[in-house]
GULO-311309 format. One line per 8 residues: number of its first residue (from 1); their letters; for each residue y, x, z of N, C-alpha, C. Coordinates in pm, 1 decimal, always signed. Each point is the difference from the previous one (the first is absolute). Last residue first. Example, Ala and Ser with C-alpha at 12.3 -4.5 7.8 and 13.67 -1.06 7.14 Angstrom:
2> SA> -225.0/+1285.0/+708.0/+119.0/+82.0/+6.0/+109.0/-77.0/+73.0  -572.0/+29.0/-7.0/+119.0/-89.0/+0.0/+120.0/+90.0/+0.0
% end
This chain:
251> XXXXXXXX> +5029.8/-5701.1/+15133.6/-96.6/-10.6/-65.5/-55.8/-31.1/-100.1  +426.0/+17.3/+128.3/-31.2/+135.9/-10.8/-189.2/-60.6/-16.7  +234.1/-393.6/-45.3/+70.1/+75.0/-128.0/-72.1/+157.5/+26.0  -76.8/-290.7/+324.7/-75.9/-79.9/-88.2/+13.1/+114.7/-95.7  +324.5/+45.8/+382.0/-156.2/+77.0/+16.4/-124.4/-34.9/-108.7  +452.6/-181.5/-5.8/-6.6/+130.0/-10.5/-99.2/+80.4/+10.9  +45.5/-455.1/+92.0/-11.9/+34.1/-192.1/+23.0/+149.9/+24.8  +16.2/-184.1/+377.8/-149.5/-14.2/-25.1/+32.6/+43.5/-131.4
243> XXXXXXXX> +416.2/+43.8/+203.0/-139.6/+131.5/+66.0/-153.6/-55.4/-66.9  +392.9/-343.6/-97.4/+8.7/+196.9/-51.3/-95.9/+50.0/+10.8  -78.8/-397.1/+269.6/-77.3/-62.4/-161.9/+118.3/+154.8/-77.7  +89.9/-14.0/+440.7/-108.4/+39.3/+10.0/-104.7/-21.8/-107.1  +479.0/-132.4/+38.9/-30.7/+114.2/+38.0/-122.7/+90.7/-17.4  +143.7/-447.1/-32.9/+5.6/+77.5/-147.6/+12.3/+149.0/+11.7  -118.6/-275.8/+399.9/-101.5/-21.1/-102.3/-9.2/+69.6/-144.9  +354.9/+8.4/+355.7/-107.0/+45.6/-2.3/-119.5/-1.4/-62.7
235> XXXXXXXX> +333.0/-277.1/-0.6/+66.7/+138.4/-95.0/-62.7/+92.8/+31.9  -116.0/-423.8/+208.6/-33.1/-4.9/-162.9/+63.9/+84.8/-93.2  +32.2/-11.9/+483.1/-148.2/+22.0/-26.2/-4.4/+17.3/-206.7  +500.7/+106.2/+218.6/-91.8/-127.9/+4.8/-118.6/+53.4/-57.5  +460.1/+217.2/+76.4/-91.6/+40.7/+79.2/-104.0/-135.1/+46.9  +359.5/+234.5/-342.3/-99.8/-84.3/-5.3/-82.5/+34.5/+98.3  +543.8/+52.8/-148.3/-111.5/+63.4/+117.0/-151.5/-131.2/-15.9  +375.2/+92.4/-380.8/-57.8/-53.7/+33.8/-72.0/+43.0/+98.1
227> XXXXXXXX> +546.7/+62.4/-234.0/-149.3/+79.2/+35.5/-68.0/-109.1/+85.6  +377.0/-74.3/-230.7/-21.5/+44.4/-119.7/-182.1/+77.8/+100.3  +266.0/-322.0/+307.2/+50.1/+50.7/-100.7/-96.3/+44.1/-189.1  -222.9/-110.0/+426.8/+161.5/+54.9/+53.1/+40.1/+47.8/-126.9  -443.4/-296.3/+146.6/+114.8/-14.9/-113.6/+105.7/+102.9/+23.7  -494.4/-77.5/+217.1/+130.0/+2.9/+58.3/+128.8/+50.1/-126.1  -572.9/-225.5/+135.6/+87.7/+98.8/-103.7/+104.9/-33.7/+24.2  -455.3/-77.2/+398.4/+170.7/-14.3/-96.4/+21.0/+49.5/-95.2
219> XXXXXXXX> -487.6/-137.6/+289.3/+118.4/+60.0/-8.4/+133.0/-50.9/-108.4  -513.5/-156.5/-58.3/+51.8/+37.4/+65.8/+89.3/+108.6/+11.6  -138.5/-260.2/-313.9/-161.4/-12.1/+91.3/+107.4/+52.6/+165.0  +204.6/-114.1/-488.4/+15.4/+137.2/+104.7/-131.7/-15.8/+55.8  +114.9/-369.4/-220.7/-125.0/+81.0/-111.2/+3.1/+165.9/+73.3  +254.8/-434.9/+161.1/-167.9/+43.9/+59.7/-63.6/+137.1/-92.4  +553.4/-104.9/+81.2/-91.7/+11.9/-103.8/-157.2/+35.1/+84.4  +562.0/-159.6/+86.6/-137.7/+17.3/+43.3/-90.8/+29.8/-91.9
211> XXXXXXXX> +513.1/+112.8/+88.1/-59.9/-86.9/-81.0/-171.3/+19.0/+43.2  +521.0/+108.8/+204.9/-117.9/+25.0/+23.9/-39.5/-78.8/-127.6  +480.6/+231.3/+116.9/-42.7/-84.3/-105.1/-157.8/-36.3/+26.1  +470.0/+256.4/+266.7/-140.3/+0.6/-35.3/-89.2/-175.1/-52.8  +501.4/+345.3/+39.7/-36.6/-197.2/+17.9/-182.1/+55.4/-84.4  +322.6/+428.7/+217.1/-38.0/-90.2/-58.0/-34.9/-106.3/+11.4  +327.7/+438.9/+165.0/-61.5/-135.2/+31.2/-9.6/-141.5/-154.1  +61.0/+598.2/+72.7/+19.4/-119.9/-42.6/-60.7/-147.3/+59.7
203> XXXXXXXX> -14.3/+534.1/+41.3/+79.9/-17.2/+83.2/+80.1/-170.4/-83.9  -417.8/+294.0/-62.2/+116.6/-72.1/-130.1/+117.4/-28.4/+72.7  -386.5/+97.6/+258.3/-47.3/+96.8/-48.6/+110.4/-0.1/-113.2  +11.5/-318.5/+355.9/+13.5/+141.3/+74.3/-15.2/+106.6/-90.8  -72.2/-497.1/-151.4/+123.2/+67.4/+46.6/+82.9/+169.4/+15.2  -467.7/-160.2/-89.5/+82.9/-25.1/-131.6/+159.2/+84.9/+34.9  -315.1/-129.2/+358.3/-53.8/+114.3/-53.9/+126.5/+31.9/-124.5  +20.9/-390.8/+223.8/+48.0/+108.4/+84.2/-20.9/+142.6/-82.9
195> XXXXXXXX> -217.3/-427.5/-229.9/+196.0/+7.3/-16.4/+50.5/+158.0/+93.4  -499.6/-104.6/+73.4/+32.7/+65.6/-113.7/+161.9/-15.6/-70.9  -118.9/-189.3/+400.8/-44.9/+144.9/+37.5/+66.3/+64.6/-200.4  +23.4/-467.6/+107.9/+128.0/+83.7/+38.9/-18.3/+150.3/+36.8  -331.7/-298.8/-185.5/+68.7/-10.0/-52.9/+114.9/+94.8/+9.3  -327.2/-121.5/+264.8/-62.0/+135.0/-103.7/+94.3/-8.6/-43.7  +85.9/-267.8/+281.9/-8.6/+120.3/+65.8/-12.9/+93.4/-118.5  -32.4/-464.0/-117.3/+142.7/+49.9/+69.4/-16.2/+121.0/+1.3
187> XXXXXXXX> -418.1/-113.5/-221.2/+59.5/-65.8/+96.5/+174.1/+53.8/+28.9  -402.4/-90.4/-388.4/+87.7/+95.5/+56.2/+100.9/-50.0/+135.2  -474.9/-214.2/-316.2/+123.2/+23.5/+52.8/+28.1/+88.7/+63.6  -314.1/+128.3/-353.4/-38.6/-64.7/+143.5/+152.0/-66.3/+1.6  -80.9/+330.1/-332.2/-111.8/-64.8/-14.4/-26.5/-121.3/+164.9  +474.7/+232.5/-278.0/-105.9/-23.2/+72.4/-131.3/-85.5/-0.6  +528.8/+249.7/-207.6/-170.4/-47.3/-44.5/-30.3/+31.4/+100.9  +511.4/+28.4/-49.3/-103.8/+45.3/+80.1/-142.1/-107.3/-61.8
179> XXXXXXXX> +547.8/+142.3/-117.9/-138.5/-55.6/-20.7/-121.9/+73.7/+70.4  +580.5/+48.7/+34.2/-116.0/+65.4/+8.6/-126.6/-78.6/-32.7  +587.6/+27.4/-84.4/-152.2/-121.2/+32.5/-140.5/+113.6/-30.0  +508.7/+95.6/-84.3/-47.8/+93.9/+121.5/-81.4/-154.9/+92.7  +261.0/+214.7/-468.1/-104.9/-73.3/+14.7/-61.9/-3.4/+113.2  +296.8/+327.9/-90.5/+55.8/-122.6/-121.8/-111.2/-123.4/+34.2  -0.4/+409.3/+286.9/+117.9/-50.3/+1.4/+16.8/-173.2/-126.7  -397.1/+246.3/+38.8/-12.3/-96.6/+71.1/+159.4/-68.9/+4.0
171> XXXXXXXX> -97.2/+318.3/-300.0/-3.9/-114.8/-5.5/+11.3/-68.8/+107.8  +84.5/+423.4/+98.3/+61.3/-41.0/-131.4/-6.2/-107.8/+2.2  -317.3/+198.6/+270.5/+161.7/-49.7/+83.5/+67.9/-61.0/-105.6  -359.3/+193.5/-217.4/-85.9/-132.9/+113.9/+117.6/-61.1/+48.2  +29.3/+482.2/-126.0/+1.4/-126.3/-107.8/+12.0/-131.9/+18.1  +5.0/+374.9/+301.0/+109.0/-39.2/-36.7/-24.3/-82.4/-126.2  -402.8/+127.4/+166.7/+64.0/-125.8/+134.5/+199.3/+11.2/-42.4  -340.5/+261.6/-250.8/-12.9/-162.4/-32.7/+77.1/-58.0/+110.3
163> XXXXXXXX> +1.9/+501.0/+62.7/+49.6/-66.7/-121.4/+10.0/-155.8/-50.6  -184.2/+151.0/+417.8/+150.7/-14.4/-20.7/+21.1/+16.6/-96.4  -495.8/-178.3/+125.8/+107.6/+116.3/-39.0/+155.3/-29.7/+16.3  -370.3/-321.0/+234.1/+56.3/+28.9/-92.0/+61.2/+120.4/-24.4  -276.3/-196.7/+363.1/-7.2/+120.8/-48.2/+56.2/+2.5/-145.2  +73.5/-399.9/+305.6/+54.4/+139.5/+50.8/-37.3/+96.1/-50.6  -148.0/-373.6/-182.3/+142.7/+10.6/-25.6/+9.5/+114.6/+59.9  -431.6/-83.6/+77.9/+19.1/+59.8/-128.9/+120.7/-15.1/-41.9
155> XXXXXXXX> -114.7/-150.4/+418.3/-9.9/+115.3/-20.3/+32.7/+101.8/-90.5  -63.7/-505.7/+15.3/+131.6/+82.4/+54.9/+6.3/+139.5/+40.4  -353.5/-199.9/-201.2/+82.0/+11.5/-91.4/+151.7/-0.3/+106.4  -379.8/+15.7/+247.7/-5.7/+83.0/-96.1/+88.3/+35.9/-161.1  +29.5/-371.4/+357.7/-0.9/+127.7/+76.4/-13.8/+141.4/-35.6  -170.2/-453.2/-234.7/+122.8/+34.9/+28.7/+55.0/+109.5/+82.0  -435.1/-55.9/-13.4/+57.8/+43.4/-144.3/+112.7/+11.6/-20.0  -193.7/-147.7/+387.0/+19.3/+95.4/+57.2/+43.3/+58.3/-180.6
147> XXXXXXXX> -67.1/-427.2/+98.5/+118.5/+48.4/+52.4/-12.3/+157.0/+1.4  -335.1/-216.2/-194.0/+126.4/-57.1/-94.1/+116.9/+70.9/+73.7  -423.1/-30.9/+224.8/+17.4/+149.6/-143.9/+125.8/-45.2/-52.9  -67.2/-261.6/+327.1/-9.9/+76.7/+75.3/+82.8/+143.1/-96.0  -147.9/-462.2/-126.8/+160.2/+14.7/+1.1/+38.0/+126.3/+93.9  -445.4/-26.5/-359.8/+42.8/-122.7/+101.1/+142.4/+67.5/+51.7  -480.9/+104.7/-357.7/+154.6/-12.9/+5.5/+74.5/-90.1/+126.3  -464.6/+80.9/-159.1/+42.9/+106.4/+116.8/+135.0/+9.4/+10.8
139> XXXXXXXX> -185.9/-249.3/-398.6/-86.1/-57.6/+133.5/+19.4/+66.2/+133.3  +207.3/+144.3/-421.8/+38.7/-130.5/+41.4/-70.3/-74.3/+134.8  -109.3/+433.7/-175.6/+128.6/-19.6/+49.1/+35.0/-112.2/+76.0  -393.6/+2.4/-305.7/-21.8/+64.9/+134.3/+98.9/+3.2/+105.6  +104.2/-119.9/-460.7/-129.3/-103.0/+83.0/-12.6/+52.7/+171.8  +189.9/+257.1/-343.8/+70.5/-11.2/+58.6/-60.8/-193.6/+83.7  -261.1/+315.5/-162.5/+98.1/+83.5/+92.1/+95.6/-79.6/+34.4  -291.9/-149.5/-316.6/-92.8/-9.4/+92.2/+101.8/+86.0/+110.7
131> XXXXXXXX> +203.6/-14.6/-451.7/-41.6/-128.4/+84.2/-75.4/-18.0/+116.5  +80.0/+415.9/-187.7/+109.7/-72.1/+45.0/+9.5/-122.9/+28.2  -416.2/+185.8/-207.9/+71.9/+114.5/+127.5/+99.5/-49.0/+64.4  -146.2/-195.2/-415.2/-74.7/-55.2/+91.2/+50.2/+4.3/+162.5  +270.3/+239.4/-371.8/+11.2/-174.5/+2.1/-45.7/-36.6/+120.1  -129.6/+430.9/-175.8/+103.2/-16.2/+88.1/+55.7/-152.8/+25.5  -440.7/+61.5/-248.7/+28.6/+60.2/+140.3/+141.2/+17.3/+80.3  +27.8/-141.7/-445.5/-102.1/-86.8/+60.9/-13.7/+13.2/+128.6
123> XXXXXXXX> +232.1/+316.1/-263.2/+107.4/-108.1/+5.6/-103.3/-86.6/+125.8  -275.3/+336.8/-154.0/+119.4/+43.5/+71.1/+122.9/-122.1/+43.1  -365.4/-81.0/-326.5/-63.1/+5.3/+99.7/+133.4/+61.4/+135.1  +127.0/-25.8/-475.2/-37.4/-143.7/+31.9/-32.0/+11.2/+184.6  +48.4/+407.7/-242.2/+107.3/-40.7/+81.6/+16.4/-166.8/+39.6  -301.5/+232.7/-178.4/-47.1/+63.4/+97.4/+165.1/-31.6/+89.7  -142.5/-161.5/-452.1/-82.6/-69.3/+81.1/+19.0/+58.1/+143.1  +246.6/+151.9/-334.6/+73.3/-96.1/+30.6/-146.6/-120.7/+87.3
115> XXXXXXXX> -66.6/+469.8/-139.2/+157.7/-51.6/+61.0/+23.5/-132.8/+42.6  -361.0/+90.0/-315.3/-20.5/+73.5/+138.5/+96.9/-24.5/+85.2  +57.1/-135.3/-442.9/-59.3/-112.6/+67.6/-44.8/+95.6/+157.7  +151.9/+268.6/-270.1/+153.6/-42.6/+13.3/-75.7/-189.9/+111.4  -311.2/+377.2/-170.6/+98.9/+100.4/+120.9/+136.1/-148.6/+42.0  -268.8/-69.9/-418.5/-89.3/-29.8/+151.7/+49.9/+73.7/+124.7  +223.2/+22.9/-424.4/+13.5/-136.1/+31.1/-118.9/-2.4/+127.4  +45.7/+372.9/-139.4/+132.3/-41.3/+19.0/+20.0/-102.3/+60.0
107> XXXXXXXX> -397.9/+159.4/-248.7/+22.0/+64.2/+161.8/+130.1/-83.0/+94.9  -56.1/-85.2/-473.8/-131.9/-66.3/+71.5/-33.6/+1.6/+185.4  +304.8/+266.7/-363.6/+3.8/-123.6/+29.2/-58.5/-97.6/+85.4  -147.6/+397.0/-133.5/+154.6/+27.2/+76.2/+22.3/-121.1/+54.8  -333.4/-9.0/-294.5/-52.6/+47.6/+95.9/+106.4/+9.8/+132.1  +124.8/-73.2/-432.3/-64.6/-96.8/+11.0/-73.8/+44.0/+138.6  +176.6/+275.1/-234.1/+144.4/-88.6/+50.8/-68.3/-85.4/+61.3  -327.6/+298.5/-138.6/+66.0/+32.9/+115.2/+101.0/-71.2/+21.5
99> XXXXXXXX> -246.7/-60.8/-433.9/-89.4/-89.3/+160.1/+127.6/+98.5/+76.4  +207.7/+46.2/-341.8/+2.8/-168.5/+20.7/-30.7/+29.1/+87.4  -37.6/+423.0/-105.1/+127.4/-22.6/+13.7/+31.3/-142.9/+66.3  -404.9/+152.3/-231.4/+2.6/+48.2/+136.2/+135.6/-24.8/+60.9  -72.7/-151.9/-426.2/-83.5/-47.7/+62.6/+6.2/+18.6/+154.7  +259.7/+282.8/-253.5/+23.6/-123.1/+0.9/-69.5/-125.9/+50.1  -163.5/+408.1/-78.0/+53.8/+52.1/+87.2/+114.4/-134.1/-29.8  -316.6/+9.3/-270.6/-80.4/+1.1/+130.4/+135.8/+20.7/+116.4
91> XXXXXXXX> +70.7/-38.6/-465.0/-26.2/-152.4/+29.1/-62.0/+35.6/+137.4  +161.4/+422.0/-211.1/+78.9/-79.9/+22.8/-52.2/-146.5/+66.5  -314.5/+272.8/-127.8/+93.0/+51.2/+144.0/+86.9/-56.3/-21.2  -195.1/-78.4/-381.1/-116.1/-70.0/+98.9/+76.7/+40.4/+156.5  +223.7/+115.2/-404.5/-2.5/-136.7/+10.0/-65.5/-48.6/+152.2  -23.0/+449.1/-147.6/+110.8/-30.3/+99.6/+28.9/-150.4/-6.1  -385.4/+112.2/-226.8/+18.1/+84.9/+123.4/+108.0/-29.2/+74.1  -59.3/-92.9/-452.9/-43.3/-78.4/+62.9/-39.2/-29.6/+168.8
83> XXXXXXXX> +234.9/+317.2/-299.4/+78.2/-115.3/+12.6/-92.3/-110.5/+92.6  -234.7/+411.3/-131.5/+159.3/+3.2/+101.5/+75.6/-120.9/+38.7  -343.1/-15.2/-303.6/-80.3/+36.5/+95.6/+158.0/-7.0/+120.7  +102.4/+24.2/-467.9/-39.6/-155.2/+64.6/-49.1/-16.9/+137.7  +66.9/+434.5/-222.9/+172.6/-92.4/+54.9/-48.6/-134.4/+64.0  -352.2/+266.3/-155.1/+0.1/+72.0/+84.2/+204.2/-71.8/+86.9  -216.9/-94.7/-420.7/-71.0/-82.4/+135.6/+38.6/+29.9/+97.7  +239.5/+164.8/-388.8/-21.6/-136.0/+63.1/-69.0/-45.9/+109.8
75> XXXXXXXX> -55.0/+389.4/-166.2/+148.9/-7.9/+54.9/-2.5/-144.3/+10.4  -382.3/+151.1/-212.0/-24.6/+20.0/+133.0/+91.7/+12.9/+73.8  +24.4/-165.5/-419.9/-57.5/-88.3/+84.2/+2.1/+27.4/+99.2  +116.8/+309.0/-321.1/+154.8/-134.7/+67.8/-56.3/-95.8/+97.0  -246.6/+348.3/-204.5/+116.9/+104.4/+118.2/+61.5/-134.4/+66.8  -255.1/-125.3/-374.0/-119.0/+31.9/+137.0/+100.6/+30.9/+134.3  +138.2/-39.6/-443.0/-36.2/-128.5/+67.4/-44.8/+30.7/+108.1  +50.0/+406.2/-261.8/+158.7/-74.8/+68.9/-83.7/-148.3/+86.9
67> XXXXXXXX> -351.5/+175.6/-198.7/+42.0/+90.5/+68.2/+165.3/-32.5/+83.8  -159.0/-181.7/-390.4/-29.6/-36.8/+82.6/+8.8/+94.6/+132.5  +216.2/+65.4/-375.0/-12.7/-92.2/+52.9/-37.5/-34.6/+128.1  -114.5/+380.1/-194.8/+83.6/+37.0/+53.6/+27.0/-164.1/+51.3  -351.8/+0.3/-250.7/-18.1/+67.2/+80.7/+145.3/+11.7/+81.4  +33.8/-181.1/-398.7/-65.3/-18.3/+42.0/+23.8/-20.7/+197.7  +90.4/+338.5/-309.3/+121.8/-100.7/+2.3/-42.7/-119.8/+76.8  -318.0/+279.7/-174.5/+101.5/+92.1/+123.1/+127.4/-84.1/+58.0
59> XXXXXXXX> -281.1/-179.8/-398.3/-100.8/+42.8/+94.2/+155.6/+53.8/+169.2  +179.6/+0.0/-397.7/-0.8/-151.4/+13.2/-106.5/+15.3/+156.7  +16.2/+405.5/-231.8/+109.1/-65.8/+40.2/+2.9/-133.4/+47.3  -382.9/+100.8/-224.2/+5.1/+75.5/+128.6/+142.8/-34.2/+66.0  -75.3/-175.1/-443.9/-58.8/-74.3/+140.5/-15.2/+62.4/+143.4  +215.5/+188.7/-393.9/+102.2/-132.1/+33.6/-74.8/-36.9/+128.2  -253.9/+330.3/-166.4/+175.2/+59.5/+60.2/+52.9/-133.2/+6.0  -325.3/-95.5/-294.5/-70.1/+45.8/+140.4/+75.2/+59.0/+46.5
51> XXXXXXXX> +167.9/-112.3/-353.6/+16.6/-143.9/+77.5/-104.5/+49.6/+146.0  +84.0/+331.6/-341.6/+162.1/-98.6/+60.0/-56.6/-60.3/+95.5  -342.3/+167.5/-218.3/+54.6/+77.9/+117.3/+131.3/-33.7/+21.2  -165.1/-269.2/-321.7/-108.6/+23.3/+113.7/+63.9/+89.3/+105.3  +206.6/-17.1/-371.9/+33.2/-68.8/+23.8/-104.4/-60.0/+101.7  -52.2/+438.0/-252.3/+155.5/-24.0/+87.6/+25.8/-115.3/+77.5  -417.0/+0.3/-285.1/-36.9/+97.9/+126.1/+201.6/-24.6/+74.6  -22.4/-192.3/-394.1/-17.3/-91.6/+67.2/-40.7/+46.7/+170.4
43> XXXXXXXX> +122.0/+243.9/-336.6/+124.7/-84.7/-41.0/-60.3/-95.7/+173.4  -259.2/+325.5/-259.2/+104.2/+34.4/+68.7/+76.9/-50.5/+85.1  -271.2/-197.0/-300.0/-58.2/+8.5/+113.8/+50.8/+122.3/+146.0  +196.7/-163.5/-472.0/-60.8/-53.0/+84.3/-16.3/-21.1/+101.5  -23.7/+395.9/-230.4/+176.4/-56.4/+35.8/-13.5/-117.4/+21.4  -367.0/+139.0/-194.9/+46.8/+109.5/+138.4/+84.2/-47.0/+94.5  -97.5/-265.8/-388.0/-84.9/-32.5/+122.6/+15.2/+146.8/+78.5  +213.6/+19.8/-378.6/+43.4/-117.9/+69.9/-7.1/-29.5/+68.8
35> XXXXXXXX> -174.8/+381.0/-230.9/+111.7/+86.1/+119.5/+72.8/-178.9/+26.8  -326.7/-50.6/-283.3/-72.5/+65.7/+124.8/+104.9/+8.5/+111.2  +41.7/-166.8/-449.4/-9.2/-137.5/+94.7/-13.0/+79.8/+152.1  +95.2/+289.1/-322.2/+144.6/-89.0/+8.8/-90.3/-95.0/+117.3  -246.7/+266.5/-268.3/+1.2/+66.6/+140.0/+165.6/-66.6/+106.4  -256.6/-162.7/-404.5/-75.6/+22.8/+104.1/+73.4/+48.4/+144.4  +202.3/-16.8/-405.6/-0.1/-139.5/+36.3/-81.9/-39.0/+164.9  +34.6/+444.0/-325.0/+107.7/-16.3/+126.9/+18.8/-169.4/+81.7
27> XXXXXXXX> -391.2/+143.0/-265.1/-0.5/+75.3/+112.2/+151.3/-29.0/+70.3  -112.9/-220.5/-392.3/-88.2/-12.6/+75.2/+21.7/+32.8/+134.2  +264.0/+20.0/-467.6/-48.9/-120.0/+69.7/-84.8/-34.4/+131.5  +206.6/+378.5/-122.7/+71.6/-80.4/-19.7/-49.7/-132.5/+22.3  -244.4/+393.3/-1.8/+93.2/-28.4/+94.0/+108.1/-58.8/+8.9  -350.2/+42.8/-304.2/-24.7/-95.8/+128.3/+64.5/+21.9/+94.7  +159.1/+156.8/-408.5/-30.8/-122.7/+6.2/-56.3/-67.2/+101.4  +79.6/+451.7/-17.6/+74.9/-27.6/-28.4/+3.3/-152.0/+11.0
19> XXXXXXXX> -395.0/+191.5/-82.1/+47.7/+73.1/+166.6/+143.2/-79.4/-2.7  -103.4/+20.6/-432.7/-142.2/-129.4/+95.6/+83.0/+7.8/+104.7  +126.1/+353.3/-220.7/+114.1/-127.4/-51.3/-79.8/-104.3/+55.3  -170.6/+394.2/+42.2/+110.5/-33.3/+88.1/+43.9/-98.9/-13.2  -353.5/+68.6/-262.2/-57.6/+9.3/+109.9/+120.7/-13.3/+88.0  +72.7/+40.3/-477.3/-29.9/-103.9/+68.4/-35.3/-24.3/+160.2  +94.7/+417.0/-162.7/+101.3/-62.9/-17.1/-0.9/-165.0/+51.3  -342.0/+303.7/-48.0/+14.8/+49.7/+88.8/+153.6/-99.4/+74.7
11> XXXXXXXX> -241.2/-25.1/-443.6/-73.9/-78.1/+142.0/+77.8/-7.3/+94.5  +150.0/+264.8/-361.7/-22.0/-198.9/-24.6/-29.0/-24.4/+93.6  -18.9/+460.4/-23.1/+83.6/-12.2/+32.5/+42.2/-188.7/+13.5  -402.4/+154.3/-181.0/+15.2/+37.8/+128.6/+127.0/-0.6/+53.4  -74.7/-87.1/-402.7/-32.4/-75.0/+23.4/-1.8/-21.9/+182.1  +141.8/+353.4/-276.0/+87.3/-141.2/-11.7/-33.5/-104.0/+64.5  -279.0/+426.0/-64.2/+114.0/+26.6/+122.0/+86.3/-176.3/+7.6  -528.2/+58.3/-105.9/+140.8/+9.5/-129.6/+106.4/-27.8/+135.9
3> XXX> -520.3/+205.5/-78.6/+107.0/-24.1/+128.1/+123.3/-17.7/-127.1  -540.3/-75.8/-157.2/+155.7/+78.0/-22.1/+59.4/-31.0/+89.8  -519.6/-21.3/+2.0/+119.1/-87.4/+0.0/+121.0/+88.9/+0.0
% end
């Protein structure tokens, strides 16, 4: 077989110009769809790891959330807990505030019914005390004690002070009627004993006034003026109903 160079050069020519053709039609079409689906899938690997970075973020974001919720709940409770705390000491110590007014109270009023039962019984006993005393009086009362009371309230002019006895002179000057309370009649004598007395002590002569009164039991009250000599059972009595309330009151 003859080597014919032309022909060999024909082939060689065609052979690119093929090469040529399927890379036109073939290979770059091929490799167009390839570097598509690279890029693609390029395309889409980016958009996976976006969104797996979106979800971690989101994930952390998340997380941090909650995490805040958590900080806020446990501030909350921890305010509510408080609040609910001093709510509860507040309503106790108000509570405690009522029962003690109320307790105070309670005392008060049983300290105040105390009083007044212990002074029911005091009034009672002194009442009784003075009635049965002066019961007693009355039954030992006669014109012996009567005179000798008088005798005692003429006594009690002569122990006047000299301050009151220039008072006493004063009026009598303007007013010179003496009243005499008795529990008995008065006779002349008593009469002119206690004018003498008056006299000698005012260097005045008085008009003696008698009025009778049983409720004396016995003896006189003697009017001189602005001063009263009580020398009757029944100024003894208010004598001796002082000294009982006095001794009721230290006990």
């Amino acid at each position: 077989m003859k080597f014919d160079i032309l022909t060999y050069i024909f082939e060689i020519i065609n052979f690119f110009v093929l090469l040529w053709i399927l890379k036109k039609l073939l290979y770059n079409p091929v490799i167009s769809v390839l570097q598509k689906r690279k890029d693609y899938i390029s395309q889409r690997l980016r958009e996976a790891e976006e969104a797996q970075s979106k979800v971690n973020r989101l994930k952390e974001e998340y997380q941090q959330l909650l995490k805040q919720i958590e900080e806020v709940r446990k501030t909350k409770m921890a305010e509510i807990t408080k609040e609910v705390q001093q709510e509860k000491e507040r309503l106790y110590q108000q509570m405690k505030k009522e029962l003690d007014a109320q307790r105070q109270k309670f005392l008060d009023t049983l300290e105040m019914e105390k009083k007044e039962v212990l002074n029911e019984i005091k009034e009672e006993t002194i009442h009784y005390s003075l009635v049965f005393l002066s019961k007693l009086l009355s039954a030992f009362a006669d014109k012996n004690i009567h005179n000798k009371l008088i005798d005692i309230a003429v006594e009690g002019i002569k122990s006047i002070n000299k301050q009151e006895l220039d008072n006493i002179r004063e009026q009598l000057k303007d007013r010179n009627v003496v009243i005499v309370e008795t529990a008995f009649p008065i006779s002349e004598k008593e009469i002119k004993k206690i004018k003498d007395t008056i006299k000698d002590l005012f260097g005045i002569n008085v008009s003696i006034k008698t009025e009778e009164k049983k409720s004396l039991i016995a003896g006189v009250k003697i009017h001189l003026a602005s001063k009263m000599i009580d020398a009757s059972l029944e100024g003894q009595l208010s004598v001796f109903e002082n000294l009982l309330r006095e001794k009721i009151e230290v006990t």
